[in-house]
N, C-alpha and C positions, 0 to 999 in steps of 0.2 A: 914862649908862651907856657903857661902854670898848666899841668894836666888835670884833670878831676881829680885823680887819685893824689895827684899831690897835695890840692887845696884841700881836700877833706884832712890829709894827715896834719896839716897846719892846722886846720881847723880844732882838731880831736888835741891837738897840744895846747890851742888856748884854753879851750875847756877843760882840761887835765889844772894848766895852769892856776884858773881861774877856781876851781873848786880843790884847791889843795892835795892834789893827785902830784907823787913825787917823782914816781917811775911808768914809763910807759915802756912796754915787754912783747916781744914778738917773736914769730921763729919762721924760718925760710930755707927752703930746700937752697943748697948750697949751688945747682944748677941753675936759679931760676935771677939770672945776671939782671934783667931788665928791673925786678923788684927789687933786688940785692941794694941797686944803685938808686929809685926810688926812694927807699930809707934812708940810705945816706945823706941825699940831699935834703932830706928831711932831718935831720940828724941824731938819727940812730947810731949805735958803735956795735960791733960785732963784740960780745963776750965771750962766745965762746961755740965749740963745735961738737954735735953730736953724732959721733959716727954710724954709717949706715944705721939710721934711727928710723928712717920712712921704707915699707917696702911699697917696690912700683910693679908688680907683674913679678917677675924671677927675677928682678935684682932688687940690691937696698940701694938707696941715697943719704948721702949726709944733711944734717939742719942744722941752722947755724940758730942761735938764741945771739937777738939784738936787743936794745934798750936806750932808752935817751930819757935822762934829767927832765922832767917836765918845769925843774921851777927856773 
């Protein structure tokens, strides 16, 4: 079964599609697995990693910057 959140990302990629939007761009704390994998099956690619970029309380976290081809 399709979750909400994943229909809406299909969703936001047809209309990306449909109105000549090339790149769709995101960033995700590198701890947060269940979203991480969300995107991917949506088909985002990790680009790349930004080290302790988020702080959360007294420590940082890393974010990853993802993206996927909208055409």
């Amino acid at each position: 079964m399709t979750g909400v959140w994943e229909e809406r990302l299909r969703e936001l990629s047809a209309w990306a599609a449909e109105h000549g939007v090339q790149r769709l761009e995101l960033t995700v704390r590198t701890d947060n697995e269940r979203a991480i994998a969300l995107y991917r099956r949506c088909g985002f690619e990790v680009e790349g990693t930004r080290r302790a970029a988020i702080r959360l309380g007294d420590r940082l976290a890393d974010e990853l910057f993802m993206a996927k081809l909208a055409v």
